[in-house]
Every structure is written in structure tokens, then in C-alpha cells.
KOLDOTI-185540 format. One record per residue (C-alpha): x negated, y negated, z. Coordinates in steps of 0.25 Angstrom, whole numbers, plus 5000, padded with zeros to 4 digits. Example, Ala and Ser with C-alpha at 12.3 -4.5 7.8 and 13.67 -1.06 7.14 Angstrom:
2
495150185031
494550045029
% end
This chain:
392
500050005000
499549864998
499049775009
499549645009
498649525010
499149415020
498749265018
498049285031
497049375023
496749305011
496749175021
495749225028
494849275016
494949145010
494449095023
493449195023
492749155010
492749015011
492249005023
491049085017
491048995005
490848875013
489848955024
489048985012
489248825006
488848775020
487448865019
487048795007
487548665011
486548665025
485448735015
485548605007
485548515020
484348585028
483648625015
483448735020
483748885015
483748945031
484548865040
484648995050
484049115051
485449165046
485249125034
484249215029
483549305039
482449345031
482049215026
482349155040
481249255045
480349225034
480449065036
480049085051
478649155045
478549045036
478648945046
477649015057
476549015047
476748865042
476748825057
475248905057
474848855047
475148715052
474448755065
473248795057
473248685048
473248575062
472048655067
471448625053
471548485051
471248475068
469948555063
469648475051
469748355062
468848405071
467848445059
468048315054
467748255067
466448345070
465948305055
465948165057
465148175070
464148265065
464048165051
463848045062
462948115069
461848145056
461947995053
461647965066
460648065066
459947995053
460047865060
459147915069
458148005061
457947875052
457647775067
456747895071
455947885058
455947725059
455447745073
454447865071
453447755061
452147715071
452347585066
453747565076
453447475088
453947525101
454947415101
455347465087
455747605091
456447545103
457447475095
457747595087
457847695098
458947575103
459647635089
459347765092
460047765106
461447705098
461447805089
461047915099
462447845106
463147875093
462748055094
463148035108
464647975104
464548085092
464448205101
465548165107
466548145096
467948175099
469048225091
470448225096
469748195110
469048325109
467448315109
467048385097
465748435099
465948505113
466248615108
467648685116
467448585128
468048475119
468448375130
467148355134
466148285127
464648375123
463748235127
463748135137
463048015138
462648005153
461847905163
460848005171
460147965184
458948055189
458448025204
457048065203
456448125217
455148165219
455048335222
456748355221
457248495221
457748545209
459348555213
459348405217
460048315208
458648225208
457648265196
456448305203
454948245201
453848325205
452448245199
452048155189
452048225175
453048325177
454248335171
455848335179
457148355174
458048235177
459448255183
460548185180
461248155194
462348075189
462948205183
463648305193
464348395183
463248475177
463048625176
461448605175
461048575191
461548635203
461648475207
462548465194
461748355189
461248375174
459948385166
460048255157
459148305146
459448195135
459048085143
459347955132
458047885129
457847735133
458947755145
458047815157
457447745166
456847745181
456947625189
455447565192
454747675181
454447665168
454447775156
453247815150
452447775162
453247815174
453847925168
454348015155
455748055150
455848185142
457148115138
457748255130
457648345142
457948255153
456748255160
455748155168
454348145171
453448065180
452447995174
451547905183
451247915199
451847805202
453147845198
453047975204
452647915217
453847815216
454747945214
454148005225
454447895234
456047885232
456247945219
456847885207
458147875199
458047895183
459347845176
459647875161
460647905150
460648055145
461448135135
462348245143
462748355134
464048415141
463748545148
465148605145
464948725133
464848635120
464948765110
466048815111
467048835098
468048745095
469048835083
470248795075
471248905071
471648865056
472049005052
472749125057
471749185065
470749095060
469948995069
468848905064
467748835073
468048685072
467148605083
465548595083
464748595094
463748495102
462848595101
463048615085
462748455085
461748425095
461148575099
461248635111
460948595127
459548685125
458748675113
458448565103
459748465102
459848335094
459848255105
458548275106
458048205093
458848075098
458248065112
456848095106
457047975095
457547885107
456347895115
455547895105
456147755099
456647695114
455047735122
454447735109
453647865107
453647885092
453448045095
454848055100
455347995089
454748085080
455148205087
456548145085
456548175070
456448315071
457548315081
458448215073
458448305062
458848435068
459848355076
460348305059
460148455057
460948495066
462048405065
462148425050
462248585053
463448565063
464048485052
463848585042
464548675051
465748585052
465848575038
465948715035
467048705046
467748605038
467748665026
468348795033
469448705039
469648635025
470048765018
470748815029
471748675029
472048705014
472148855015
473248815027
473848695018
474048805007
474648905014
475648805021
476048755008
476348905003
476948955015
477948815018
478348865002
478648995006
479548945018
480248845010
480648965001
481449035013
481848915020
482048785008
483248775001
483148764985
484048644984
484348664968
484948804971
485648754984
486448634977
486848734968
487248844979
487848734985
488748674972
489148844969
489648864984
490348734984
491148774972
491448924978
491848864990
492648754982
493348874974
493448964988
494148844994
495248844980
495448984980
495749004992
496948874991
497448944982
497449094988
497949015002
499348964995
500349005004
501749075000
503149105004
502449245008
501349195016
502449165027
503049305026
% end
């Protein structure tokens, strides 16, 4: 027997399929607002899934690429210093040949060590250069700086023991170390008071004496010695006080590694060391070449300034190794930055496949939906007309 199909029923289909006409005439439309193909993860699961990938690698890479330039910085920073420091060097290779001729009064060599000692200022303030407030050239221990510039003070008493803050003095001839007693944070002495073994030339003195006839400075490794009787007996009787400016190297680790991570898995050294720069706290450093040049121009002995040559130029040699070595580390970063450029470019393509709207085809989605709905909304008028039998 045939069923009979109320007006509720059809009623209720026509309902049925405009409201999924218009469900599907509203996805386009918020496509079209957002411009965006995934609006939820509803929308298409897969996608949606593969979308989140997507965007977990950009972030990466964005990452990465922020530890690259931060590098590039850094590096940049590093190079300009260490480019500064060989002029500077040059300066002074060219003011120790100038003063190195017999024919340079005392006088002379005087008033170049007085240009010296500025441009000896100018390595101090470049050891300590900064980037982003981080000292680059201490190595991890970025928030200290690797030299110091210090005022040194050295009683001086005759037969001192070794643990006592005083430098000791023993006989005429013989040579002491010199205690900095102004310092009480050192590592070196029991006393904590520190070795000052870059004593700067043409600042030391020793009320009542006189250099070169009183007594001698070995001014690179911090040490004293008595030179007349008469000074040794004036020690002897209450002791003296040696005041002088030094160069402190800081004695926190200066070598330790500073890296960047600018790939997966991937981290490259970025920083270079005080000791890369300048050498280490034993050995041959390049200070050395720059307090030898001012005691040679400052107390005119023409023998330290010819030393200073040879010092000066490993110091230029070393300077210009360390610089090589940042270059190479540029470079690394340089291709690195356009590998990660490339490969956020390729991979923000592929998520605007899943994720973009094509606008062309969503108009055109959009104009076709809007006239099926238009044509569901007639048809179903006209199916809806009610009759005599609707109200049987």
C-alpha cells in the first residue's frame, strides 16, 4: 500500500536542505572574510593537522633566524674591534720605528710615549667593548669585563714575610714582587691582594726616590728592585709606599665558549676570547709589546723600544689570526641566514597552500552556492503552497 507523504515531511525536508545550502553558502562566505581556507580544525582535519606542522617549523626557523642575525651582530661587533685594534697597532709599530732612530732626544721619545700611552687607552677601552651590554671578549663570564685599569699602592718594608700584604725587600739588587694592597678580591695571595704584572710606564712612583737611580721597575711583570744604599736604608728605616697604575686582567675563566644555535641540532661558536686577542695570563701577551715601547719612549731606553717591535707585530699577528677566525664564522652565519631565508620562504608557501583561500575560485564558489540556494529557497515556495488537504 502507498505511504502517504504529509506537508510536515516535505516541510521538514525543504528545511533540511536549505539549511544545508545556506551552512555551506556561510563557509564560503567566512573563507572569503578571513582568507582563510581553515577557519577550524572541522574544516578539514588533515589539513588542520598538517597546518600545525607547518607552523611549528616556521616558528623555528624564526627562532633560528633571531640567533643568526643576534650572531651576525655580535660577529660584526667582534670584527670592528679587532679591525681597530690592528690600526692601532700600526700606530704604534710606526711611533716605535720614529723613536727607535739614535738621533731622538730624550725629550723627543718623551713626547711620543705621551702618544703612546693614549693610544694604549684606546686597546684598554677596546678590550672592553660591549654588545648589548654583554662584554664581548670575556668569554661566558659576559658581565664582567676581561681588563681593568687600576690604581696600585705597594708598601714597601724591609724583611716582610711572604703572606703579608707588603712587598718584601731583602738587599740592594734583588728583585720583589709588588703587591697591589688596594685589591681584596684576588685569588692569587692568601692576603687576597693581587700581583700587578702590567704596571703602566711613566705612572709609578715612590715619594722621596728617583727611577733609575733609587730604583728599577721591571714594569711587564710587576716587580721592583732596589738600586742605591741609601734608598735601602730609607726602607729600612720606616718603609715605603710605591703608588702606580696597572692593567688588571680579570681573573674569572675568559675562555669559555659562547654558541648560537642556528639550526636543528646545529650550534656554532659565535664570541672570541681575551686570550684569542691578547694571549693568555702565562706566556707572551700583546700587552707586553705596549708597556715595553712606553718605557722605552717615556725613560728613554732606546733597547725597550726596539724590543717592542717584535712584540708589536705578533701582537698585529695575532690580532689579525683572531679576525681570520671571526671571518670564517661570519661566513658560516651568512650562509646559514640564506639557507633559513629559503627555507621559510618554501615552507610559508607550502602553509599557504593548506591554509590561503584561492580568492578566484571562492567568488566563483560563492556566485554558484548563492544561486542554488536562491533556486532552493523558490522551489521550496512553491513545494510549500498549502491546499484544502493540508487542513484534513
Amino acid at each position: 500500500m502507498a505511504s502517504r507523504i504529509s506537508f510536515n515531511q516535505i516541510s521538514a525536508r525543504i528545511l533540511d536542505r536549505l539549511f544545508t545550502n545556506y551552512n555551506k553558502l556561510e563557509g564560503i562566505q567566512e573563507q572569503l572574510a578571513t582568507g582563510k581556507k581553515l577557519n577550524s580544525a572541522s574544516d578539514d582535519p588533515v589539513s588542520a593537522s598538517q597546518s600545525m606542522e607547518l607552523r611549528s617549523d616556521l616558528d623555528q626557523f624564526k627562532s633560528f633566524q633571531r640567533n643568526v642575525d643576534d650572531g651576525l651582530g655580535y660577529l660584526g661587533t667582534i670584527d670592528s674591534t679587532l679591525s681597530t685594534s690592528t690600526n692601532i697597532y700600526q700606530s704604534m709599530r710606526e711611533r716605535a720605528i720614529q723613536a727607535s732612530n739614535d738621533s731622538n732626544s730624550a725629550e723627543s721619545r718623551f713626547y711620543i710615549g705621551r702618544e703612546v700611552r693614549g693610544m694604549f687607552d684606546q686597546m684598554v677601552a677596546l678590550s672592553n667593548t660591549t654588545f648589548k651590554g654583554e662584554y664581548v671578549l670575556s668569554g661566558t663570564n659576559t658581565q664582567v669585563p676581561p681588563f681593568e685599569m687600576r690604581t696600585g699602592k705597594s708598601t714597601i718594608i724591609a724583611g716582610a714575610p711572604a703572606a703579608s700584604p707588603s712587598s718584601s725587600y731583602s738587599a740592594v739588587g734583588t728583585w720583589i714582587d709588588l703587591k697591589d694592597t688596594n685589591v681584596d678580591d684576588s685569588n692569587d695571595t692568601v692576603t687576597n691582594d693581587a700581583y700587578p704584572d702590567l704596571i703602566v710606564p711613566g705612572s709609578f712612583s715612590i715619594s722621596g726616590m728617583k727611577e733609575g737611580t733609587d730604583y728599577e721597575v721591571d714594569y711587564r711583570n710587576g716587580k721592583l728592585k732596589i738600586l742605591s744604599a741609601p734608598a735601602a736604608a730609607a726602607i729600612t728605616g720606616g718603609g715605603a709606599v710605591a703608588n702606580y697604575d696597572w692593567l688588571r686582567r680579570n681573573e674569572k675563566n675568559l675562555d669559555g665558549t659562547a654558541n648560537r644555535e642556528i639550526e636543528e641540532g646545529v650550534a656554532t661558536r659565535v664570541n672570541t676570547t681575551a686570550t684569542d686577542v691578547f694571549g693568555g695570563k702565562t706566556g707572551v701577551n700583546s700587552w707586553e709589546g705596549m708597556i715595553d715601547l712606553l718605557d722605552g719612549t717615556l725613560n728613554n731606553h732606546p733597547d725597550k723600544v726596539r724590543t717592542s717591535l717584535d712584540k708589536i707585530d705578533g701582537a698585529i699577528r695575532r690580532t689579525l689570526t683572531a679576525q681570520s677566525s671571526n671571518g670564517a664564522r661570519v661566513q658560516r652565519f651568512e650562509s646559514t641566514q640564506a639557507r633559513n631565508t629559503e627555507r621559510q620562504v618554501y615552507t610559508t608557501k607550502l602553509q599557504s597552500d593548506v591554509e590561503d583561500v584561492d580568492f578566484a575560485q571562492a567568488v566563483s564558489d560563492f556566485n554558484l552556492q548563492q544561486a542554488v540556494y536562491d533556486a532552493s529557497l523558490k522551489m521550496g515556495a512553491q513545494a510549500m503552497q498549502n491546499t484544502l488537504m493540508n487542513f484534513l
